[in-house]
Phi, psi and omega in degrees: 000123159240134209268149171307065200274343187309122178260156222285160164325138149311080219245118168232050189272317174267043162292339189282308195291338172318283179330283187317319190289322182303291220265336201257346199240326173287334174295337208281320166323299185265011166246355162262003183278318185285317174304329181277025172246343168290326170283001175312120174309302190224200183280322192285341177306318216279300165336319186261321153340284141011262174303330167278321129013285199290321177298302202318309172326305172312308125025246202283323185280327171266341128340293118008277171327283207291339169305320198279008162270317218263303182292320188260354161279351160276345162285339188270008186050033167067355185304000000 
């Protein structure tokens, strides 16, 4: 059998629009996630939402980040 060692091309040309699809669907997340807190069992249920929540957010600032690494590096021609 032989195998391909050639690793595949770099291709980041729709990183941006990824990105952006990322941020529109962890948001889409963390707002039904907030509607599930009215149904919350306990303090610890409420907590953890919460707390995941909170990661999403972090998230969405790194993101962020990276459209705008992404973005001026497609102005640079990736140079």
């Amino acid at each position: 059998m032989t195998y391909n060692n050639k690793p595949n091309p770099d291709d980041r040309s729709d990183n941006v629009e990824k990105l952006q699809s990322m941020i529109f669907h962890t948001i889409q997340n963390m707002e039904e996630a907030e509607k599930s807190l009215e149904y919350a069992n306990d303090d610890t249920q409420r907590a953890q939402i919460e707390a995941k929540n909170e990661r999403r957010r972090e998230s969405i600032d790194s993101f962020r980040a990276e459209i705008k690494d992404e973005a001026h590096a497609q102005e640079n021609k990736y140079e």
